[in-house]
DSSP file (Angstrom, degrees, kcal/mol; ACC not computed):
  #  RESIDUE AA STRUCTURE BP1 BP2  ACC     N-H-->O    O-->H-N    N-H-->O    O-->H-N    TCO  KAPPA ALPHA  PHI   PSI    X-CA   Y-CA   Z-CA
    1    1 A X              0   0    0      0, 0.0    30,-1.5     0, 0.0     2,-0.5   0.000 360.0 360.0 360.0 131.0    8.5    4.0    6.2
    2    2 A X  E     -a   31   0A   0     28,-0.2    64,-6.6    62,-0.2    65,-1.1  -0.878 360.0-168.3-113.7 143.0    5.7    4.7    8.4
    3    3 A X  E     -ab  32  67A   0     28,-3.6    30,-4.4    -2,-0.5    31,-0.7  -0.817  16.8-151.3-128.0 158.2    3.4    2.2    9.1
    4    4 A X  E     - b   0  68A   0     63,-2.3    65,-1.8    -2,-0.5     2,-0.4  -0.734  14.6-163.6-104.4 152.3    0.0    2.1   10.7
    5    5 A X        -     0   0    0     -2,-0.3     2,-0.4    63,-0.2    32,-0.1  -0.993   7.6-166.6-151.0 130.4   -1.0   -1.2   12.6
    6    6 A X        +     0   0    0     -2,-0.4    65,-0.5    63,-0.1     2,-0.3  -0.976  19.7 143.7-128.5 123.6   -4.5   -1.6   13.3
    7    7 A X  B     -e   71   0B   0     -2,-0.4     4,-0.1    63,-0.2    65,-0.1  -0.987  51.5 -64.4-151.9 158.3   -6.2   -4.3   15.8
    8    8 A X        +     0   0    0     63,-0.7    68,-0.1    -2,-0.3     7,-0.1   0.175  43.0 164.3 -48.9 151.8   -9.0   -4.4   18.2
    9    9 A X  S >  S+     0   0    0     37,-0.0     3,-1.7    33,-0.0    -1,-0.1   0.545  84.1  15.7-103.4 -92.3   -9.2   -2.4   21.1
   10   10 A X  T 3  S+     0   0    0      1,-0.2     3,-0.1     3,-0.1    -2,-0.1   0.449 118.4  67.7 -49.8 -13.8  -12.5   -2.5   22.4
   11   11 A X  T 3  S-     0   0    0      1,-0.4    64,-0.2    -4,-0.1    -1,-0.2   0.694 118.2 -35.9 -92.5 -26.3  -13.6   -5.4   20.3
   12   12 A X    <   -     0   0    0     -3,-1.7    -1,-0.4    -5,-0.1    -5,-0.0  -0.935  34.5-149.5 179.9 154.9  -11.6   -7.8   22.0
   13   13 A X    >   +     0   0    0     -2,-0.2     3,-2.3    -3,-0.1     4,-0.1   0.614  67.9 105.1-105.8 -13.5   -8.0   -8.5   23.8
   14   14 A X  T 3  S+     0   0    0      1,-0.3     4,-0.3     2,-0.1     3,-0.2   0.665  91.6  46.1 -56.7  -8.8   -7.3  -12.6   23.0
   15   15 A X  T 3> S+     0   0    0      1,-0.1     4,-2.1     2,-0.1     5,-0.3   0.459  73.2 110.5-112.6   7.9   -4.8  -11.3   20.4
   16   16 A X  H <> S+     0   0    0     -3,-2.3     4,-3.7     1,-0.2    -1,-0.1   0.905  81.0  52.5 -48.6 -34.7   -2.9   -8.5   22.6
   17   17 A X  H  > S+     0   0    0     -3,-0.2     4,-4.4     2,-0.2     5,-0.3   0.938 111.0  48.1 -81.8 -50.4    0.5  -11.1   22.5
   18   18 A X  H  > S+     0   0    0     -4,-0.3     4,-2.6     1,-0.2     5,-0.3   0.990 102.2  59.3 -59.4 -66.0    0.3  -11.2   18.8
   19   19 A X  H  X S+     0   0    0     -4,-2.1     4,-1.6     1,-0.2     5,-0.4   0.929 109.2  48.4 -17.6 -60.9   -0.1   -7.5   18.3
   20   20 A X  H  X S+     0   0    0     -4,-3.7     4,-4.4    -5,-0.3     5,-0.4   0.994 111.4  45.0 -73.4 -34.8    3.2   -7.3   20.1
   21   21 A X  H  X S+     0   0    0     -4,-4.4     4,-1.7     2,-0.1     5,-0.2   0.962 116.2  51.1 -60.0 -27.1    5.0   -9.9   18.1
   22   22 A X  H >X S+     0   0    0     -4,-2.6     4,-6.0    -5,-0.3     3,-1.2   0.977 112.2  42.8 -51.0 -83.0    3.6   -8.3   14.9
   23   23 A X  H 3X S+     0   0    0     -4,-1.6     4,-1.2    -5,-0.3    -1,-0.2   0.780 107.3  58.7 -47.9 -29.5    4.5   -4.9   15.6
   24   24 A X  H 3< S+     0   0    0     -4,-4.4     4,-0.4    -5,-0.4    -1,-0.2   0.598 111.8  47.2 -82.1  -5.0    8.1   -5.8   16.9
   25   25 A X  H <X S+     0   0    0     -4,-1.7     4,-1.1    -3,-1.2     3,-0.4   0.820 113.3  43.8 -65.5 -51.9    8.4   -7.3   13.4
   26   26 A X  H  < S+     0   0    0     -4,-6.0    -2,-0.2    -5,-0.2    -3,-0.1   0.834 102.3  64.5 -66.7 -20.4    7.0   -4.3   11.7
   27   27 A X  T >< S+     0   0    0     -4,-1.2     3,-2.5    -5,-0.3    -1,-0.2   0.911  96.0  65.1 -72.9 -40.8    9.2   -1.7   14.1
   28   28 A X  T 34 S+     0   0    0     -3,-0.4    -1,-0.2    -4,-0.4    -2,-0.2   0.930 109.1  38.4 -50.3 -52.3   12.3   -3.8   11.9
   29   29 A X  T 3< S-     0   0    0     -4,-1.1     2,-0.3     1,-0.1    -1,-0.2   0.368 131.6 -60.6 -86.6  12.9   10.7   -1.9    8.4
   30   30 A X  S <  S-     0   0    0     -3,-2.5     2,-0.4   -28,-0.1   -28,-0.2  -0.946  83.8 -15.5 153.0 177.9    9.9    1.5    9.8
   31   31 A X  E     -a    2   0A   0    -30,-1.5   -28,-3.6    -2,-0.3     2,-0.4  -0.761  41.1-144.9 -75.4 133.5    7.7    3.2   12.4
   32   32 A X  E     +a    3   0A   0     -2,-0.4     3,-0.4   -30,-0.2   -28,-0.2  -0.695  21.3 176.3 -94.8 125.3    4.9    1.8   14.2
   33   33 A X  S    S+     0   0    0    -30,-4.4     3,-0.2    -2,-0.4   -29,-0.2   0.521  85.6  47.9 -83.8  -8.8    2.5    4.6   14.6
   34   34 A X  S >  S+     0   0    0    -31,-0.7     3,-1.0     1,-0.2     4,-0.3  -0.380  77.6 142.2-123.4  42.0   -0.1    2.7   16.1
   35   35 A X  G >   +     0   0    0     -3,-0.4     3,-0.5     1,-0.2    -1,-0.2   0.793  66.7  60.4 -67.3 -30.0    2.9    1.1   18.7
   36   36 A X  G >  S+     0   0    0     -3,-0.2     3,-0.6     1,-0.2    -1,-0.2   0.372  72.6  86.6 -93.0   5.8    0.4    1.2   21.8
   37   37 A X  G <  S+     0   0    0     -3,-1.0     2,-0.3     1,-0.2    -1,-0.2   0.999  92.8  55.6 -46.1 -62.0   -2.3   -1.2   20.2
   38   38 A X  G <  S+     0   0    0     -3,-0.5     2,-0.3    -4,-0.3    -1,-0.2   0.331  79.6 120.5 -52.4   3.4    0.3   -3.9   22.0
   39   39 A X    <   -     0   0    0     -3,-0.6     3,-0.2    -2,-0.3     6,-0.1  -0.461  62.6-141.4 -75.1 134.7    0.0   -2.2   25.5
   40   40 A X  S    S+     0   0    0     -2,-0.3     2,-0.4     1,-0.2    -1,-0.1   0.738  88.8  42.7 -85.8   0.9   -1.2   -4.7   27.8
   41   41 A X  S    S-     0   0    0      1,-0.1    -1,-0.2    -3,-0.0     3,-0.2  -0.773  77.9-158.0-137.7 100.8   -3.5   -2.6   29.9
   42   42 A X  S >> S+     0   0    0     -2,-0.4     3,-2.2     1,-0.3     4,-0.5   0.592  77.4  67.5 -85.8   3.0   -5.5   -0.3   27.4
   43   43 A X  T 34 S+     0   0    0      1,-0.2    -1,-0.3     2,-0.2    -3,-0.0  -0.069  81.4  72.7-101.5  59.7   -6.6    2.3   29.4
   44   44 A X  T 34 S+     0   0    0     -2,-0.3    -1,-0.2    -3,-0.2    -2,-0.2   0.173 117.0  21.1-124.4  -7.5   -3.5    3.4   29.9
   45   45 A X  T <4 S+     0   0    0     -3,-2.2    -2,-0.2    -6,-0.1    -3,-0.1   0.126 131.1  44.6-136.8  25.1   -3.5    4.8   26.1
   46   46 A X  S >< S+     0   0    0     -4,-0.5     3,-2.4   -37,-0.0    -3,-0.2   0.657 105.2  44.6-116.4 -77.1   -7.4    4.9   25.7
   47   47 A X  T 3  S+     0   0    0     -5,-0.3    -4,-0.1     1,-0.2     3,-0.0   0.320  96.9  72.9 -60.2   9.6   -9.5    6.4   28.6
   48   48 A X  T 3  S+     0   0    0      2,-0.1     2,-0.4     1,-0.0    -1,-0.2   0.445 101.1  61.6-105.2   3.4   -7.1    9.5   29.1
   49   49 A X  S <  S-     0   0    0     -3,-2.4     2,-0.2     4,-0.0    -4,-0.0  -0.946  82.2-127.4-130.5 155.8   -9.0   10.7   25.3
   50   50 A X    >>  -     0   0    0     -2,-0.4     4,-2.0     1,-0.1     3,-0.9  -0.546  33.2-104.9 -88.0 168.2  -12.0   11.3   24.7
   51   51 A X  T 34 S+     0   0    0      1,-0.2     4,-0.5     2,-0.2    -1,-0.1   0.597 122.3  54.5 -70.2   8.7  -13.6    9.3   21.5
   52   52 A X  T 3> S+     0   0    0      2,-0.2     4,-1.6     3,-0.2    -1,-0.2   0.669 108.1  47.9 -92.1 -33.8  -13.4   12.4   19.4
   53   53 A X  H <> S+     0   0    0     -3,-0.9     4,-3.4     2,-0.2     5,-0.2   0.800 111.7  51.9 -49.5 -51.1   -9.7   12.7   20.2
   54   54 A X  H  X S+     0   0    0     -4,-2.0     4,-1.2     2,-0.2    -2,-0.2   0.739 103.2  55.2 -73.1 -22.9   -9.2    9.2   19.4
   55   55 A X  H >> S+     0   0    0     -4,-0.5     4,-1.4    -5,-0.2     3,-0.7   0.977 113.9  43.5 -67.7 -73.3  -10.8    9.3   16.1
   56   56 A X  H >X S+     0   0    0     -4,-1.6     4,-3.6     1,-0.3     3,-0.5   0.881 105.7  56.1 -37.6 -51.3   -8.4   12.2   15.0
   57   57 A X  H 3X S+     0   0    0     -4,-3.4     4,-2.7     1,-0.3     3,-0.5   0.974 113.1  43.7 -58.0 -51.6   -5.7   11.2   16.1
   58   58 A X  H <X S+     0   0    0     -4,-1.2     4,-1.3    -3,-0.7    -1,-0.3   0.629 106.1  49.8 -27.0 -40.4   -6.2    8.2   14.2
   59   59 A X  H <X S+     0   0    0     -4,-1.4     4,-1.5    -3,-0.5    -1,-0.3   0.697 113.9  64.0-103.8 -22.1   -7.4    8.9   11.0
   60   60 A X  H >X S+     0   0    0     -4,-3.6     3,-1.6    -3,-0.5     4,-0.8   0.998 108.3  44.7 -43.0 -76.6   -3.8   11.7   11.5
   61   61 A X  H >X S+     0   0    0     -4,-2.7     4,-3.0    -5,-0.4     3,-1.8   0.936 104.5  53.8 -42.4 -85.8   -2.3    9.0   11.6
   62   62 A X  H 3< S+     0   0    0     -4,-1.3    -1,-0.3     1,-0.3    -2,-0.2   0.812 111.6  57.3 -10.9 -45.9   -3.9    6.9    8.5
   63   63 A X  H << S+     0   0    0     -3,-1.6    -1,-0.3    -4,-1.5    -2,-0.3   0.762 106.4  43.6 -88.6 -18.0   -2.9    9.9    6.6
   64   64 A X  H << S+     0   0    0     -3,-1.8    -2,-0.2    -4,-0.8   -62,-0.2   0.439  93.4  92.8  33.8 -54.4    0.6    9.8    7.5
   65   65 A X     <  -     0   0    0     -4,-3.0   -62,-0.2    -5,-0.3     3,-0.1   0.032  59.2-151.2 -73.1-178.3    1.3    6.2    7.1
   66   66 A X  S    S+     0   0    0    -64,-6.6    26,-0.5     1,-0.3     2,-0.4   0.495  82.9  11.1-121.4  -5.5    2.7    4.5    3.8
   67   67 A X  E    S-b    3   0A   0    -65,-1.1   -63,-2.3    24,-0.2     2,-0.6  -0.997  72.8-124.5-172.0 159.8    1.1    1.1    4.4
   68   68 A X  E     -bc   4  93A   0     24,-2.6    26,-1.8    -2,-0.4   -63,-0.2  -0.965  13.7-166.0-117.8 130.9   -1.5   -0.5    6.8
   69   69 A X  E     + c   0  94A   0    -65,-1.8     2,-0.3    -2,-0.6    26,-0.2  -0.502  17.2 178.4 -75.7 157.4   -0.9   -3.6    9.1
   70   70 A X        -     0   0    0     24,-0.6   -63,-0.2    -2,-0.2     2,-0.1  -0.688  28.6-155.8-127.6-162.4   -4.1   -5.2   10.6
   71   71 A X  B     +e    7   0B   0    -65,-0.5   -63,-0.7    -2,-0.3    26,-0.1  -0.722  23.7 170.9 171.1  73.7   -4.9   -8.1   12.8
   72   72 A X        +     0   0    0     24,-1.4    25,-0.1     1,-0.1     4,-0.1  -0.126  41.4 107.5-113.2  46.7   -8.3   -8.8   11.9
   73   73 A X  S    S+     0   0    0     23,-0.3    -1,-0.1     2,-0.1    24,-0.1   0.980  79.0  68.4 -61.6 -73.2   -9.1  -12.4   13.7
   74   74 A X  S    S-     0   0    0     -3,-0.1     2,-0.4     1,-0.1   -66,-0.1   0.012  96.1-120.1 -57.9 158.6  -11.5  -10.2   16.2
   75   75 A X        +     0   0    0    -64,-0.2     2,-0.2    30,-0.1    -1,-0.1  -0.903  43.8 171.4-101.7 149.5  -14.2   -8.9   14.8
   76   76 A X    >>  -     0   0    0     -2,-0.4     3,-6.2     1,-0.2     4,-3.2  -0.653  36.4-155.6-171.6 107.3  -14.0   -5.3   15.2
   77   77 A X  H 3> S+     0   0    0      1,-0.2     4,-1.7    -2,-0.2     3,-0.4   0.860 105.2  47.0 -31.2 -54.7  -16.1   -1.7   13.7
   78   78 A X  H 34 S+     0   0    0      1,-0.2    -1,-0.2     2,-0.2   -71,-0.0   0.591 107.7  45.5 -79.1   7.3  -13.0    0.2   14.2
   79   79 A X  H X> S+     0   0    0     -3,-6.2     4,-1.1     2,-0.2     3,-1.1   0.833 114.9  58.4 -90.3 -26.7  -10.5   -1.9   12.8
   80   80 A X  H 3X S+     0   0    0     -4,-3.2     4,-0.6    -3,-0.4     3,-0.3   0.932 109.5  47.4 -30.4 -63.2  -13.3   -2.2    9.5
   81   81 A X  H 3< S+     0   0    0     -4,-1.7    -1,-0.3     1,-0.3    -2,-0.2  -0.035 105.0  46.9-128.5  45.5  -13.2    0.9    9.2
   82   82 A X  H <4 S+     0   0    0     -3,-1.1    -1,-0.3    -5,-0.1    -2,-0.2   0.010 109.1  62.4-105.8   2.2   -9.7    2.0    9.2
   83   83 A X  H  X S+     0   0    0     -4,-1.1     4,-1.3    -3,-0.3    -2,-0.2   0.630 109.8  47.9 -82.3 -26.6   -9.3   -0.9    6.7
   84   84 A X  H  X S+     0   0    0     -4,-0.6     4,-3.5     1,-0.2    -3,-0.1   0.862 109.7  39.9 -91.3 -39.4  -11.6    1.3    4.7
   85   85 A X  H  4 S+     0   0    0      2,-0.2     4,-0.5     3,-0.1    -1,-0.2   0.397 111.2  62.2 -92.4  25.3  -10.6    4.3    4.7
   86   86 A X  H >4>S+     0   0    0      2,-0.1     5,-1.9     3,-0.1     3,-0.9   0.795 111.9  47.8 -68.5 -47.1   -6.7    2.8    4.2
   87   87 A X  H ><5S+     0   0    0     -4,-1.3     3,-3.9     1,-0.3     4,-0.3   0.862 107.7  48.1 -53.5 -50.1   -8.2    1.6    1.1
   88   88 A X  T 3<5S+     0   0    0     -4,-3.5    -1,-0.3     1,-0.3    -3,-0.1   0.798 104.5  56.4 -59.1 -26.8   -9.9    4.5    0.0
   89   89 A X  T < 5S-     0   0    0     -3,-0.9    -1,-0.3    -4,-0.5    -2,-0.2   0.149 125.1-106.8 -71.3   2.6   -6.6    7.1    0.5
   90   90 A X  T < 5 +     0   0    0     -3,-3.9    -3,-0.2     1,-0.1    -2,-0.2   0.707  66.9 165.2  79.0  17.6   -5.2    4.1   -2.0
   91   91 A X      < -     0   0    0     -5,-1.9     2,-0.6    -4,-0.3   -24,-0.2  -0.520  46.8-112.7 -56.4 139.7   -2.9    2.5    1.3
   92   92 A X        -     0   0    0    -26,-0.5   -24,-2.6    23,-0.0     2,-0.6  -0.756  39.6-160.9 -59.5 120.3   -1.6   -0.9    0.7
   93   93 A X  E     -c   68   0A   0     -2,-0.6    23,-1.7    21,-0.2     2,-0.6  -0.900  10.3-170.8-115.8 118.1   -3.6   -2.5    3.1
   94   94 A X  E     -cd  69 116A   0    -26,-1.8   -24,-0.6    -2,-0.6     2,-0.4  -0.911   8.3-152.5-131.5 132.7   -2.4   -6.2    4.5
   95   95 A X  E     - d   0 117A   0     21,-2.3    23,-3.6    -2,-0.6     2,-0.5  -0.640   7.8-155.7 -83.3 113.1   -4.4   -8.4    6.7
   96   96 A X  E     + d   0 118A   0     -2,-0.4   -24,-1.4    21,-0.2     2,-0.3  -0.840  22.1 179.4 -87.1 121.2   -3.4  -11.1    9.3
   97   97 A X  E     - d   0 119A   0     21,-1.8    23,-0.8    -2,-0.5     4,-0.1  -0.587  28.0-132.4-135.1  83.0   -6.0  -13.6    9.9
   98   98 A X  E >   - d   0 120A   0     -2,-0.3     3,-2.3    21,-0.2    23,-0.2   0.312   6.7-153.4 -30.5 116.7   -6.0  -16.5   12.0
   99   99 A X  T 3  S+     0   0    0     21,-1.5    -1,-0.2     1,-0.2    22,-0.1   0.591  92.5  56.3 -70.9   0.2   -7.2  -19.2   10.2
  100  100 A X  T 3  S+     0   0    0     20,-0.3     2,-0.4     3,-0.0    -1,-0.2   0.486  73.1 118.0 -86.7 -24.9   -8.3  -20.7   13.7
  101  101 A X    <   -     0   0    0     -3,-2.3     4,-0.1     2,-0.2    20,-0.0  -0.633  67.2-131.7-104.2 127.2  -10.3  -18.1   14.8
  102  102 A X  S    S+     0   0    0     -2,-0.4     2,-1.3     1,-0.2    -1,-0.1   0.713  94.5  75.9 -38.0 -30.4  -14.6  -18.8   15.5
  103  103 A X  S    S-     0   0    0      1,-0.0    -2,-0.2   -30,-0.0    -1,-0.2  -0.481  86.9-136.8-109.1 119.5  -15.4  -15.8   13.5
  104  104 A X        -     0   0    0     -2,-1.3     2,-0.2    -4,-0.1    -2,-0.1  -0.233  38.5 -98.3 -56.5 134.0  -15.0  -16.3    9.5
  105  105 A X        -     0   0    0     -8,-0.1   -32,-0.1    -7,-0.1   -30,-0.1  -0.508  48.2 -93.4 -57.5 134.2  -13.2  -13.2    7.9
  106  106 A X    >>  -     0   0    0      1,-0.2     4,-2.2    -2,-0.2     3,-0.8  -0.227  20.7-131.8 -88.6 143.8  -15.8  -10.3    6.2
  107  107 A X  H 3> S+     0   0    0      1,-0.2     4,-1.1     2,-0.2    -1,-0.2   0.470 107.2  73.5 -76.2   4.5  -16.4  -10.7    2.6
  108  108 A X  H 34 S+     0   0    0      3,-0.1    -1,-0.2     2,-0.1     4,-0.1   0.926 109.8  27.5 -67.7 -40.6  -15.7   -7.0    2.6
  109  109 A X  H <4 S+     0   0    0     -3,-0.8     3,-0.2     2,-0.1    -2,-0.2   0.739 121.5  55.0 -78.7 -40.0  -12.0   -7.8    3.2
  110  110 A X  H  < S+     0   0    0     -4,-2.2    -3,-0.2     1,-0.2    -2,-0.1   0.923 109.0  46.8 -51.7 -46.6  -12.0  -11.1    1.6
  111  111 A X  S  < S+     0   0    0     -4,-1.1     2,-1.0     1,-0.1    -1,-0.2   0.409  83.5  99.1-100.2   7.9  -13.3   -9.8   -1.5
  112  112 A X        -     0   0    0     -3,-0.2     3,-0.4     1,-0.1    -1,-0.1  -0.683  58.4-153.4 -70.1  89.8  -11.0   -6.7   -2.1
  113  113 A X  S    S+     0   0    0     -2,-1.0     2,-0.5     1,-0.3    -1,-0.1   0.808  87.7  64.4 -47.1 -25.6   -8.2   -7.6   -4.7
  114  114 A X  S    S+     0   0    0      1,-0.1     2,-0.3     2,-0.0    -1,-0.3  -0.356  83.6  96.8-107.6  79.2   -5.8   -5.0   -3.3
  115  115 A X        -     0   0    0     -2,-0.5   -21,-0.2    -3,-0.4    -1,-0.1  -0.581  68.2-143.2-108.9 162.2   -5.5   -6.5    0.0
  116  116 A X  E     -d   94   0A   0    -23,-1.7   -21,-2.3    -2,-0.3     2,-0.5  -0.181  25.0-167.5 -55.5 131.1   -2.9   -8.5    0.9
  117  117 A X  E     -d   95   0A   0    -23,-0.2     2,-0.9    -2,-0.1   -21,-0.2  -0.971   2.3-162.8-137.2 135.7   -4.7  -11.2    3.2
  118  118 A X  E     -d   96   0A   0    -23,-3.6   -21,-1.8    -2,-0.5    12,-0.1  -0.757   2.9-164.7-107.2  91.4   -2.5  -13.1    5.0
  119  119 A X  E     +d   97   0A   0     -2,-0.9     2,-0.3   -23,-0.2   -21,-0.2  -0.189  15.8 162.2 -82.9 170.2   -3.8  -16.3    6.5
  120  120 A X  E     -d   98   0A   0    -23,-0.8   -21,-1.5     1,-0.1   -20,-0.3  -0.750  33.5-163.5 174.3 132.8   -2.0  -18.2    9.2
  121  121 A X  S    S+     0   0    0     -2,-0.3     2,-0.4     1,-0.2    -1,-0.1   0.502  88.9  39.7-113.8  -2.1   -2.5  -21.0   11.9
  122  122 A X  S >> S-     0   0    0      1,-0.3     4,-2.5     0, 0.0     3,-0.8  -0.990  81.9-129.3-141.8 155.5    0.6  -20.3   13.9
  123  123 A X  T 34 S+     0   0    0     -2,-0.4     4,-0.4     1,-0.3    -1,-0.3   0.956 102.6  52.1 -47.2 -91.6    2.1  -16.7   14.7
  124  124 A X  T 3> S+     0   0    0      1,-0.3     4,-2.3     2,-0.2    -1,-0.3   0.679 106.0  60.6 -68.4 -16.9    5.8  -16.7   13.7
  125  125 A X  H <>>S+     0   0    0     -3,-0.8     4,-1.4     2,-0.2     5,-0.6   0.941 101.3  56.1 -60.3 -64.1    4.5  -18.2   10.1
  126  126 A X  H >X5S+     0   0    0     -4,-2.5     4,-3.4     1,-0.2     3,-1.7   0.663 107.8  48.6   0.6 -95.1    2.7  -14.8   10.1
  127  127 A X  H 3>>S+     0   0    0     -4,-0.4     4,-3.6     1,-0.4     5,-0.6   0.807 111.7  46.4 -24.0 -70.5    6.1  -13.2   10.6
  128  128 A X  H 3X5S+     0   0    0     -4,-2.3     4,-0.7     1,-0.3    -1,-0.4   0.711 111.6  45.8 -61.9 -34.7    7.7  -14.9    8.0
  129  129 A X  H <X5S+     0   0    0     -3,-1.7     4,-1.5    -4,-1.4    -1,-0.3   0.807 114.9  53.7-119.6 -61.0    5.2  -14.5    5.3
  130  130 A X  H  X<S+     0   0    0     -4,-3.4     4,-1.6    -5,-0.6    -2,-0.2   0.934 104.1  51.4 -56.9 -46.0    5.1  -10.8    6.5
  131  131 A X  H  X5S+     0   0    0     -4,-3.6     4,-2.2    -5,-0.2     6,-0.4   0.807 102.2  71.5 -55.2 -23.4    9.1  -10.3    6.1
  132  132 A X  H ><XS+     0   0    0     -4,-0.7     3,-5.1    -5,-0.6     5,-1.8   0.940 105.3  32.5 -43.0 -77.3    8.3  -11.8    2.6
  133  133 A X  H ><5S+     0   0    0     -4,-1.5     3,-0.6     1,-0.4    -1,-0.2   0.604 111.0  54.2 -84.5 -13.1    6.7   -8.8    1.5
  134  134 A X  H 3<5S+     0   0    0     -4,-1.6    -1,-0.4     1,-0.2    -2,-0.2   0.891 108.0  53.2 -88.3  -6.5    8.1   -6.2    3.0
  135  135 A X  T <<5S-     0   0    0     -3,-5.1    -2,-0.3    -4,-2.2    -1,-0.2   0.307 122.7-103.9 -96.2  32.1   11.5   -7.3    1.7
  136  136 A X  T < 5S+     0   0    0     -3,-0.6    -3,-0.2     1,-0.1    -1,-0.1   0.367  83.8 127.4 111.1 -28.6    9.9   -7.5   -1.8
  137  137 A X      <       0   0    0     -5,-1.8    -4,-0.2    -6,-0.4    -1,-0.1   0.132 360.0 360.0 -97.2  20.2    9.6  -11.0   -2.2
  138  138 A X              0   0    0     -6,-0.2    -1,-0.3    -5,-0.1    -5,-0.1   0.259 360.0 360.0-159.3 360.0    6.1  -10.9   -3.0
């Protein structure tokens, strides 16, 4: 399975340490395409493209994957809208959302029955909740 995992870059870092636990959960069900969201210093996978590069490669990617990750606690245009065009290409798109976090989740996500939105006040529930469903069990 290849899976796209989508969180801010630009938007924000405060969630960089989740990103990595996320994604070394998701690495367990498949390939992370999107593995260098988790990098801790991003211009070491950002500033070496230009943003015209980064868009392709990206939306390459999107088309490629079988399923969408996010991390959407930051608020963030580009994670919107690769949540939107998962949706439109018909992706199963599921959302992690700190239930903690100052900025209330968009009724764009909120109110789209096919995604998954996953709420969660501590991290490793995240995980678990997430292993749920990829092994089936919801």
């Amino acid at each position: 399975m290849k899976i796209y995992f989508a969180g801010s870059v630009r938007g924000g870092r405060e969630k960089r340490k989740e990103f990595e636990m996320i994604i070394g959960k998701l690495k367990e069900y498949g390939k992370v395409l999107t593995e260098h969201i988790s990098e801790p210093e991003e211009e070491k996978f950002v500033y070496h493209q230009t943003d015209r590069e980064i868009y392709e490669q990206d939306i390459n990617w999107l088309r490629e994957s079988d399923i969408m990750v996010a991390e959407v606690s930051i608020l963030s245009i580009g994670v919107g809208y690769e949540i939107g065009y998962a949706d439109a290409m018909e992706k199963r798109v599921i959302c992690l959302y700190d239930q903690s976090s100052e900025k209330k989740l968009s009724a764009m996500i909120r109110g789209n029955q096919k995604i998954t939105i996953l709420e969660y006040t501590d991290i490793n529930e995240a995980m678990e909740r997430l292993a749920k469903i990829f092994a089936g069990e919801v």
